[in-house]
C-alpha positions in Angstrom: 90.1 82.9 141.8 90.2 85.8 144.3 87.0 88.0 145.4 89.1 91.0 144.4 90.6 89.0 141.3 87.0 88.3 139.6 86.2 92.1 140.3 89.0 92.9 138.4 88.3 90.8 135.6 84.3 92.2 135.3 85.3 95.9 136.0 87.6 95.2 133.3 84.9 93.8 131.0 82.7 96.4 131.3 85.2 99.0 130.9 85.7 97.2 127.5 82.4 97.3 126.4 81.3 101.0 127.6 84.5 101.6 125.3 83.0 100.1 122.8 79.5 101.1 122.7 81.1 104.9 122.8 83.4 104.0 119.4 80.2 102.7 117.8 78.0 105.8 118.6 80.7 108.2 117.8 80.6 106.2 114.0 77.3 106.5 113.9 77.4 110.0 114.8 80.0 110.5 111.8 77.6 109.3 109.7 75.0 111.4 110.6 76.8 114.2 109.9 78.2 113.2 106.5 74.2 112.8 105.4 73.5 115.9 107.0 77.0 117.7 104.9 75.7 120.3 102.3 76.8 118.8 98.7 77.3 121.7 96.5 79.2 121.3 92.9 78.2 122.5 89.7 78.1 120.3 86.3 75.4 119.4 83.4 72.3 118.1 84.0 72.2 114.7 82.4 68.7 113.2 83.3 65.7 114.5 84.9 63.3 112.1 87.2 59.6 112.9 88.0 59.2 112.4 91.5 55.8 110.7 92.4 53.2 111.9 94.4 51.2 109.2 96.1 48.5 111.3 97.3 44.8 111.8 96.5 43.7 111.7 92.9 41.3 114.2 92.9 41.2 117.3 90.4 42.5 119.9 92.9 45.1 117.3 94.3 46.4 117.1 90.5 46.7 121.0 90.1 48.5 121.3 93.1 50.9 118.8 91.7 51.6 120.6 88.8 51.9 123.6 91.0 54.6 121.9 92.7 56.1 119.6 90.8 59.1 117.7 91.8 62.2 116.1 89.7 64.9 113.9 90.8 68.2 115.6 88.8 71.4 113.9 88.1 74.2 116.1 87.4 77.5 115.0 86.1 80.0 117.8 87.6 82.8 116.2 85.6 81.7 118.9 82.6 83.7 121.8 82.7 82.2 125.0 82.1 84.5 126.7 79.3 84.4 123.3 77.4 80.8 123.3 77.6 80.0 127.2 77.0 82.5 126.5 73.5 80.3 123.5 73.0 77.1 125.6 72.7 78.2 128.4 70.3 79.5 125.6 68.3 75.6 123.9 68.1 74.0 127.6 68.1 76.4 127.8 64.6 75.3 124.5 63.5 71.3 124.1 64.0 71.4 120.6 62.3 74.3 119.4 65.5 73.0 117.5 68.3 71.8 119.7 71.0 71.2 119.6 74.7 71.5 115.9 76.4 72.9 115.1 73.0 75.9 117.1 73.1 79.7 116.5 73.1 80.1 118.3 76.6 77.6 116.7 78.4 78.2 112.8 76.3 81.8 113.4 76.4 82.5 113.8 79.9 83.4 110.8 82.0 80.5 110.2 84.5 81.4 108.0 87.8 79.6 108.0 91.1 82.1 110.4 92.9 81.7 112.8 89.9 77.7 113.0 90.0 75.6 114.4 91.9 71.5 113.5 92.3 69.3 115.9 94.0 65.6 116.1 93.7 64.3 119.9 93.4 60.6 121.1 94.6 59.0 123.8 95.3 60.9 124.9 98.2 64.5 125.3 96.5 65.7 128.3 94.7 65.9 128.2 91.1 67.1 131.2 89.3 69.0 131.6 86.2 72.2 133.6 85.4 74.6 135.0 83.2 78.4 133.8 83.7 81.0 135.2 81.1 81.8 132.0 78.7 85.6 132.4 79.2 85.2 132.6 83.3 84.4 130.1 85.5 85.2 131.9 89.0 81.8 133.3 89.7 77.8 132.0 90.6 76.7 133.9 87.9 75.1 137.4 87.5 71.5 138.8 87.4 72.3 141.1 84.2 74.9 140.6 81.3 76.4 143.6 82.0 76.8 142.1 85.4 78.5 139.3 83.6 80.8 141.3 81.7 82.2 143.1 84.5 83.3 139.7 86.6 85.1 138.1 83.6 88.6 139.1 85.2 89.8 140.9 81.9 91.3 144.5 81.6 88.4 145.5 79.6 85.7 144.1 81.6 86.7 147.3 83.9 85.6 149.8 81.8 82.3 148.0 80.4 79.3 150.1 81.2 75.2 149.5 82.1 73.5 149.7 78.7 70.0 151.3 78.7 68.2 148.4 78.0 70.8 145.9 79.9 69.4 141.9 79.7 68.2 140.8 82.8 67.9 137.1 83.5 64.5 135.9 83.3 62.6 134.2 86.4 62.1 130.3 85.8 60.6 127.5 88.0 61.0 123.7 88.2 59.7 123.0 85.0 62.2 125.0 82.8 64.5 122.3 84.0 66.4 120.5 80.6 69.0 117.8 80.0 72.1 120.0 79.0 71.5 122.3 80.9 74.9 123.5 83.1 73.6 124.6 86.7 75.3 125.0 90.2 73.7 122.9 92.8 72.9 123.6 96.7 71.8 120.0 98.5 71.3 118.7 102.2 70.0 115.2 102.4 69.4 114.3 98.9 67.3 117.7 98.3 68.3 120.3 96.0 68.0 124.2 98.6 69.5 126.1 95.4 69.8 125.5 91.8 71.4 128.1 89.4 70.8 127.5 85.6 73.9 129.1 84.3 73.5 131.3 80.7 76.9 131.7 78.9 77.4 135.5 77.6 80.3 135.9 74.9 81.9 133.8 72.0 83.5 130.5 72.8 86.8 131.9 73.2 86.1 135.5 73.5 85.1 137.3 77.2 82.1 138.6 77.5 83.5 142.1 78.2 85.8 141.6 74.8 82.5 140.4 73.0 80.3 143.6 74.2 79.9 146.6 71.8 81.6 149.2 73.3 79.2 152.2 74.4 80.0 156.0 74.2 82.8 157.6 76.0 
């Protein structure tokens, strides 16, 4: 073999494997953007995890646990929000019926990996809850029920009005977190930035706006 022939041959070699150390670093680089993807969805919460602290033991270590506690959630986002908001003015009409985890919307719902999503939540995501018109599943939710009202899409939902002592959506933390509960997540990397703890407003058929007394003219 040639001087110039074997040159060929290891220019060609290396060529190869320059080519494929790029193709392998431009996988891996796919893959660090998939972990880094924000997972959002919305669903019931079916179970809720403590998340250990392995810290120091000592009485102000423990209080600032509690202070800022954290929980593993799994949420199955194959529950649909009408069927469950109809689910829980059936139980609210029924106190002996199985409530929360226990429920036919959350039990009755298939639950697969591709349908779930687990995100722990801390101290430094959002929670908030909000009111979402049972009949309307378009929205994030609203701070007031009048809010609510006014996004359920119907024609009387335009005329609804503020009432004087309008229900505002009370401020919760970490540990107001239930099974049953239907929320909208917010995760990167396994961690919960935003959770929404969604309040239906209405009848289980009826719109919020249909189901508000109507005020004065």
């Amino acid at each position: 073999m040639s001087l110039l022939t074997r040159w060929r041959a290891l220019s060609a070699t290396a060529l190869l494997v320059a080519a494929s150390g790029v193709a392998a670093t431009a996988q891996d680089d796919k893959a660090n953007d998939k972990s880094d993807r924000v997972q959002k969805g919305e669903g019931v919460i079916v179970r809720i995890d403590p998340v250990k602290d392995d810290g120091d033991d000592s009485e102000s270590r423990k209080e600032k646990r509690a202070a800022r506690r954290r929980v593993k959630l799994t949420i199955n986002t194959a529950a649909v929000w009408r069927d469950w908001a109809r689910d829980q003015a059936d139980l609210a009409s029924k106190p002996a019926a199985p409530k929360g985890k226990d429920s036919v919307a959350t039990q009755g719902q298939p639950s697969a990996p591709e349908s779930t999503i687990v995100a722990e939540v801390g101290p430094d995501a959002k929670v908030l809850m909000r009111y979402r018109s049972s009949t309307d599943d378009s929205n994030e939710g609203s701070r007031t029920v009048s809010g609510a009202e006014k996004k359920d899409g119907t024609p009387e939902s335009d005329g609804v009005r503020k009432s004087r002592k309008d229900e505002k959506a009370p401020r919760i933390g970490v540990t107001d977190l239930k099974t049953g509960q239907f929320v909208i997540v917010e995760a990167r990397k396994g961690k919960a930035t935003s959770l929404t703890v969604l309040k239906p407003v209405g009848g289980a058929q009826t719109p919020a706006s249909e189901a508000a007394p109507k005020g004065d003219k």
